[in-house]
N, C-alpha and C positions, 0 to 999 in steps of 0.2 A: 667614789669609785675606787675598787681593790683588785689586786689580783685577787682569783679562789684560788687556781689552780694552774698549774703547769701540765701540759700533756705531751709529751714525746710522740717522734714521730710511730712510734711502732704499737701506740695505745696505750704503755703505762702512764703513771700519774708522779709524778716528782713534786712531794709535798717541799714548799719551802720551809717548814719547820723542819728537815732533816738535812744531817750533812750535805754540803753538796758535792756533787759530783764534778766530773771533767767534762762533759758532756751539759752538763744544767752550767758547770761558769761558761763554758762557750757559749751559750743559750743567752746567757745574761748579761755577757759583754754587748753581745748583735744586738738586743735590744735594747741598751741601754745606749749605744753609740747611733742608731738609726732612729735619734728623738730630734725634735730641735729643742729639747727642753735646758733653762739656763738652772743656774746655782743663784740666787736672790741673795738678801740679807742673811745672815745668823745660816747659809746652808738650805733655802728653803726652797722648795723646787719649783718653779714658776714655769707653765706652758699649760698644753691641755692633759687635761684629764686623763686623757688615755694614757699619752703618753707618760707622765709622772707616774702613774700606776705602775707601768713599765718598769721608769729608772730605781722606783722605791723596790720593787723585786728583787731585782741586781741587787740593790745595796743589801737588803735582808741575806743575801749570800756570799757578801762580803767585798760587791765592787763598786769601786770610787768613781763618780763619773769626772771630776777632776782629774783623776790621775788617768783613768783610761782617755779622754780629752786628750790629753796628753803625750799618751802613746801614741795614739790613731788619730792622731790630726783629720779633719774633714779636708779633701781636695776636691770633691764633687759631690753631685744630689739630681736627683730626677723627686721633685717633689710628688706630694702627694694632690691627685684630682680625683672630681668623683667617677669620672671615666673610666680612671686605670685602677682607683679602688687599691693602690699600692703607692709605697714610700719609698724612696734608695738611696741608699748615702754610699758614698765613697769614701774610704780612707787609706792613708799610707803612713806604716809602720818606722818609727822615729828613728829605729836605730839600724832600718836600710830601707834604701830608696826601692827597692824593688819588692818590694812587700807590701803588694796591694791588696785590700780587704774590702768587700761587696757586702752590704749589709741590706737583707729587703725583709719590708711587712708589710704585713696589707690582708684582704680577704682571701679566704682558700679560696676559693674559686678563680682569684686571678693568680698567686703566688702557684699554686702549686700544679698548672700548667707550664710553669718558665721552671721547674724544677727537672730535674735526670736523676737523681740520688735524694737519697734519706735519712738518717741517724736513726736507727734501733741499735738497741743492748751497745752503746758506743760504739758500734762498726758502722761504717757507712755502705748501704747495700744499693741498689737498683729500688728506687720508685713503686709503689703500688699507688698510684695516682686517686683510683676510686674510691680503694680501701680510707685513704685518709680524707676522702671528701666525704664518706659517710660517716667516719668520724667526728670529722667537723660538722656535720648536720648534727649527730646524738649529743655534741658539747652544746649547738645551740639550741635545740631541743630544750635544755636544761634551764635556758633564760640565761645565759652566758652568752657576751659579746667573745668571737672568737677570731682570733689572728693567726696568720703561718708565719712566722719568719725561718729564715731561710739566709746562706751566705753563699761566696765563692772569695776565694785568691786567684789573685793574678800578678802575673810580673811587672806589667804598667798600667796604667788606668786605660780603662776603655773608652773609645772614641766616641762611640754613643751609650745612649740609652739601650736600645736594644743588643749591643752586647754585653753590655751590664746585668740587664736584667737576662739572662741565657743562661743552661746546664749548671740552675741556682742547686745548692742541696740542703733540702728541710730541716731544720732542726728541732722543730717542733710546735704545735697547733697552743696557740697560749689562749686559753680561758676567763676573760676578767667580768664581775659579775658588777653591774649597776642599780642598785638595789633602787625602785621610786621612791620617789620622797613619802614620808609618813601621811602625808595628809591629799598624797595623790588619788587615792583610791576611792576616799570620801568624796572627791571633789568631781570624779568622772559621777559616782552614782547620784550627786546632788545636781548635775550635768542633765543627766540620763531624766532625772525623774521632774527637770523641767523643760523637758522636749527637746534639747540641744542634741544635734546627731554628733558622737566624738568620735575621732579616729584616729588612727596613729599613724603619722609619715616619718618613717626612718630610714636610715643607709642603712643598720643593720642586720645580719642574716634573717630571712622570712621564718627558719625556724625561732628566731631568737624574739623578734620583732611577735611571733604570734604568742608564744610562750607567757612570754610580759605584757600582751594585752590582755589574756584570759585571766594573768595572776591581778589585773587593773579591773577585770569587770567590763572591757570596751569590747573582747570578742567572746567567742566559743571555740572548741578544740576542733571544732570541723568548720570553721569558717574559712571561706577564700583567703588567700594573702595575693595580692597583685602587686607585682618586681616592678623595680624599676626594664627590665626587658622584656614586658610588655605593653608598658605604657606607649613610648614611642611610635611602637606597631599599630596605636587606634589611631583614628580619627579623631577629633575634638566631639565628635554625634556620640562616636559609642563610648569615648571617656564619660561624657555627662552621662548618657545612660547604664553604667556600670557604677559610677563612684556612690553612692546611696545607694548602695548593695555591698559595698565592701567598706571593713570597719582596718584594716591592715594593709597599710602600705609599706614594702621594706626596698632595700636596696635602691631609692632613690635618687637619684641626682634635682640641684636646685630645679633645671628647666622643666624637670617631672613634677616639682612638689608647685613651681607656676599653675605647671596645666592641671593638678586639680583640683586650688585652690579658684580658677577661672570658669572650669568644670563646674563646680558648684555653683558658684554666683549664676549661670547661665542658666538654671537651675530653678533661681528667684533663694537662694541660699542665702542669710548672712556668715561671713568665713571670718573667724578669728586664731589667729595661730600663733605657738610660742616654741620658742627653740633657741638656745643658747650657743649654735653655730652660723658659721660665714653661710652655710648653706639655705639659712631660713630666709637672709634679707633677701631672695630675690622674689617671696612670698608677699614683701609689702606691709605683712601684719604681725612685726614682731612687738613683743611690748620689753617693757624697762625690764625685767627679770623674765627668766623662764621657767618660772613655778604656775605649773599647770592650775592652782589653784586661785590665781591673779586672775584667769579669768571668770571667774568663779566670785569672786568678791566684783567683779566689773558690771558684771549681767545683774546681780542683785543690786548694786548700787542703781544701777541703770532702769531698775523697772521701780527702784522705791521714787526716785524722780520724776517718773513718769504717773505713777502711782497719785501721786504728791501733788502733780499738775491739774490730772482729771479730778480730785477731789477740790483744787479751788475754783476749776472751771463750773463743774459742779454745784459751788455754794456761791458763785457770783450771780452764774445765770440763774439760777432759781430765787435768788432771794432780790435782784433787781429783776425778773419779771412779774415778782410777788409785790412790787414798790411798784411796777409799770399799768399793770392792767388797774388797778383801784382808781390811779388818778386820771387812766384811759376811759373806765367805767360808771365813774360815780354822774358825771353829768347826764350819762343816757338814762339811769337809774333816778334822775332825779334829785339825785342827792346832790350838799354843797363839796367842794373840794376839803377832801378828806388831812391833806397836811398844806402846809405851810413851806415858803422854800427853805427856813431853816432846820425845820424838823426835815426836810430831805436833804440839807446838807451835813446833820448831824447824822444822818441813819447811816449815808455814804461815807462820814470819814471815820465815825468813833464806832458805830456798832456791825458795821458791815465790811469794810476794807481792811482794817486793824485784825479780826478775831479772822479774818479770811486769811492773811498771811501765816496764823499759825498749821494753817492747812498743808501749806505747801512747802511748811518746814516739820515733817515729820521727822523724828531723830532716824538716824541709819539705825541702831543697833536699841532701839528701845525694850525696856523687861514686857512691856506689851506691845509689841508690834501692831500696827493697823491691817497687815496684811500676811498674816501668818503664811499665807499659802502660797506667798508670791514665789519660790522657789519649786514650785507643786504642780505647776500649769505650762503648758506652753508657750512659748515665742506668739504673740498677735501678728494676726498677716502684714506685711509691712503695706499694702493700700490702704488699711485699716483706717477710718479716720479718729480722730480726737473724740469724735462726741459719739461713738459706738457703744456698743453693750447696753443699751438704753437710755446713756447718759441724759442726751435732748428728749426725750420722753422724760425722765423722771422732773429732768427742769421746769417741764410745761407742766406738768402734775401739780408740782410744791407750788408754783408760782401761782395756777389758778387757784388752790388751796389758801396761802395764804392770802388771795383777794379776797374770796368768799367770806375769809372769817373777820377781815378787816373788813370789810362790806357791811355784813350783819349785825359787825359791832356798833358802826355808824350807826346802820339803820336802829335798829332797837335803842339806841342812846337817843337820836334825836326822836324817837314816837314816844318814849317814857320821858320827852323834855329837860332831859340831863343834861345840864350846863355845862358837865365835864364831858361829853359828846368828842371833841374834839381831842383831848388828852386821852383820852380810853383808846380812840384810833389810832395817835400816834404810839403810843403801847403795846398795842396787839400789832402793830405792823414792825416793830422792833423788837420783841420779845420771841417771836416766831421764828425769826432767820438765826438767835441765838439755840434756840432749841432744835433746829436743822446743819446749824456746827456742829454740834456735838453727836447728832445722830448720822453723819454721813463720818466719820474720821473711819467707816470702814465701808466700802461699799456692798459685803452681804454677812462680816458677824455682827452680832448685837452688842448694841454700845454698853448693855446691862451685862452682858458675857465680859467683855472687852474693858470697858474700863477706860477712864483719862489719864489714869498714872505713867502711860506710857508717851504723852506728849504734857507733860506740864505748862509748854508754854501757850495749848488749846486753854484749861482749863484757868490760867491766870486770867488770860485776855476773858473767858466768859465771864468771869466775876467782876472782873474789872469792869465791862460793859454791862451789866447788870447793876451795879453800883452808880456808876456813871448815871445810865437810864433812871433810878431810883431819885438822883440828885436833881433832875431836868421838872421831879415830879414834887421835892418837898425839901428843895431850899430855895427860898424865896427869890434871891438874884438869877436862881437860874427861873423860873418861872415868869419873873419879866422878860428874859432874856426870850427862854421858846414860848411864850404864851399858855403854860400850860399851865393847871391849876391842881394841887392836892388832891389824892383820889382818897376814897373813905377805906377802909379794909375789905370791905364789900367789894367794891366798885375794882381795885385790885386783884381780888380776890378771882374776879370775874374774866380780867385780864389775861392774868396766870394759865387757870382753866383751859382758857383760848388756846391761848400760842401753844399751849402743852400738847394740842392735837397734831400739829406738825409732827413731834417727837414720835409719836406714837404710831402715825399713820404711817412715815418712814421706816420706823420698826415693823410695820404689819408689812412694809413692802419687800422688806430684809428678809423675811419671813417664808413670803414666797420663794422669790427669790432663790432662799438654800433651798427650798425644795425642786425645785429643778436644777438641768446639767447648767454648769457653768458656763456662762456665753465662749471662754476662751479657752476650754480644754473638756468641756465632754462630758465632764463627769460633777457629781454633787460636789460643794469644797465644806 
């Protein structure tokens, strides 16, 4: 944050690159003595924002806040709340006691009714009150954060607050411009374009407030801005019913930005909120910085996770109901049990749980993403359950799927008297859930679009389990070990084939699938 511009009270513009005046150092003494801001290490100015913007002004025109410190010692203050939306400092003059100096800032709309006088062309004349409050509208018009300060002398300090603050005279409407951070504006539209409703809650002027949400892309130039001096006046009913209609909230106070982050939730809303003042914690949801685009990295981490889960639940249920129904089914069918418990506690730890975890570890920021589009779609209803979007259908799908073909293989092996009957079985019922890893790491592009380069540790673990399986089939310790016996290149051959319709048929389901609206946003992805 910077000063732009300095505006006197009578509408000129007092560029800080030009001499200053008598009238700009008085300007710049007020506001640099009505900071609390300190002198740090090496000279370096430490407070808020606003204020430094302030003391750094002064100094551009040549004042010490050191040395003014110095003169004008502080003996009193009326801090600054969101209520009174003004700041006042007290000081009295070093080199006589009776030289008391009134220092106030704050929004025009509360300074420049405790004012009676003005500074134009360095005379001090009588007040045009209006004049200068539309003034300060066409500064915040401009996307300029806008202040009045304003002083008085007196011979001793005042007893209260409200004499202090009383027959103040203007010296001038200050302008300081808060430029969004560079990466704010991508971050509402990547916001926007994943169903998230953004809005803006500020203390600052509603023109300035609306200014810089049209320059963000969060409004339009004829959208409502709802004040904090309206809020108060509803109900909790007609808050909730207004705030998802208004994208601009200005001149807040904490108790306001409460009700309509509660507003919402009431709503069925999830509310996340960032703000870098004392005013945000009574919101609840502030995060470790207040870079709008934190949350924005949060919501995508958030749904690759989620992402991540449904895909192992995914490849668990369907390839242990594709293990469940076979050994459920082969006795009604007649047939002998198809595995053995080793070959089921091998399918369960080496080819099935292993190459399943790389499911659920999708990289955050892979050159092929599994879910391009995850930033594209909507928020899912939060009732939503786990196994939506078809997910328990496609499970019973695969699972019957890879019965049938574990089933057939039995049968055809045992009616052609194949000795290897047994080994062919536990083959196609392992070979099948590898070829359903690979075709699920997206739930609707194509794995032949998509590619494994973006999860290497998917496509280790298939080879690895592949290998693995290969070894169970043609080295000899392992073949005592599961009982299985060497298959011909044929007989493999045949195997392959099998389980390869998994692959396929999930692809034919992907297929569909794009061509209809996306279960979670409406439209094709």
């Amino acid at each position: 944050m910077h000063v732009d511009e300095v505006r006197l009270g009578d509408g000129s513009t007092s560029s800080m690159s030009l001499p200053p005046s008598r009238a700009l150092l008085a300007l710049a003494d007020v506001m640099t003595l009505c900071t609390d801001v300190t002198l740090g290490v090496e000279g370096v100015l430490v407070g808020d924002p606003t204020e430094t913007a302030l003391v750094r002004a002064g100094a551009d025109v040549g004042v010490d806040k050191a040395l003014l410190d110095a003169l004008w010692p502080r003996v009193g203050e009326v801090p600054f709340t969101s209520a009174r939306a003004r700041m006042t400092t007290i000081h009295r003059g070093s080199a006589s006691a009776d030289q008391i100096m009134v220092c106030t800032k704050g929004a025009p709309e509360r300074v420049v009714p405790a004012c009676h006088a003005m500074l134009s062309a360095g005379a001090v004349i009588p007040i045009d009150g209006a004049r200068v409050l539309r003034e300060a509208a066409a500064v915040a018009a401009a996307g300029l954060r806008v202040l009045a300060v304003a002083t008085r002398t007196l011979s001793a300090p005042p007893e209260s607050a409200e004499e202090a603050e009383q027959k103040l005279t203007l010296l001038a409407l200050v302008g300081l411009i808060d430029p969004p951070r560079a990466e704010a504006k991508a971050a509402v539209e990547t916001c926007q374009a994943a169903g998230i409703h953004v809005v803006m809650i500020t203390g600052d002027h509603p023109a300035t407030a609306l200014a810089i949400a049209v320059r963000l892309g969060i409004a339009s130039i004829n959208d409502t801005v709802l004040t904090g001096h309206d809020i108060p006046a509803r109900s909790d009913a007609e808050l909730a019913h207004r705030v998802t209609d208004v994208y601009v909230f200005a001149r807040v106070a904490p108790a306001d930005k409460l009700r309509i982050v509660k507003a919402l939730q009431s709503r069925g809303e999830y509310v996340a909120m960032t703000g870098d003042g004392v005013n945000d914690a009574p919101a609840h949801m502030g995060l470790l910085d207040d870079n709008f685009a934190t949350i924005v990295k949060a919501v995508h981490e958030g749904r690759r996770i989620y992402d991540n889960i449904r895909r192992f639940v995914r490849f668990v249920l369907s390839t242990n109901s594709g293990e469940i129904w076979p050994l459920f089914l082969a006795p009604f069918l007649g047939l002998p049990m198809p595995l053995l418990p080793i070959h089921i506690l091998w399918r369960n730890l080496v080819t099935d749980g292993l190459p399943g975890i790389t499911l659920a570890a999708e990289p955050a920021e892979p050159a092929e993403p599994a879910e391009p589009d995850s930033m594209q779609r909507p928020p899912r209803a939060p009732p939503e359950s786990l196994l939506a979007g078809g997910l328990w259908q496609h499970a019973l799908r695969v699972g019957l799927l890879i019965a049938a073909l574990t089933l057939t293989t039995q049968a055809r092996s045992i009616r052609d008297a194949d000795s290897h009957w047994q080994t062919m079985t536990f083959t196609v019922l392992t070979l099948p859930q590898l070829a359903h890893l690979i075709a699920i790491r997206s739930e609707r592009i194509s794995i032949f679009t998509l590619g494994v380069r973006g999860n290497p540790a998917l496509f280790f673990a298939v080879v690895t389990a592949i290998g693995l399986q290969l070894a169970t089939l043609y080295v000899p310790v392992m073949n005592r070990i599961f009982h299985t016996m060497p298959l011909s290149w044929r007989e493999l051959a045949v195997c392959v084939a099998v389980s390869s319709v998994v692959l396929f048929a999930v692809e034919g389901e992907k297929w569909l699938l794009r061509r209809r609206p996306h279960p979670y946003n409406g439209f094709p992805s």
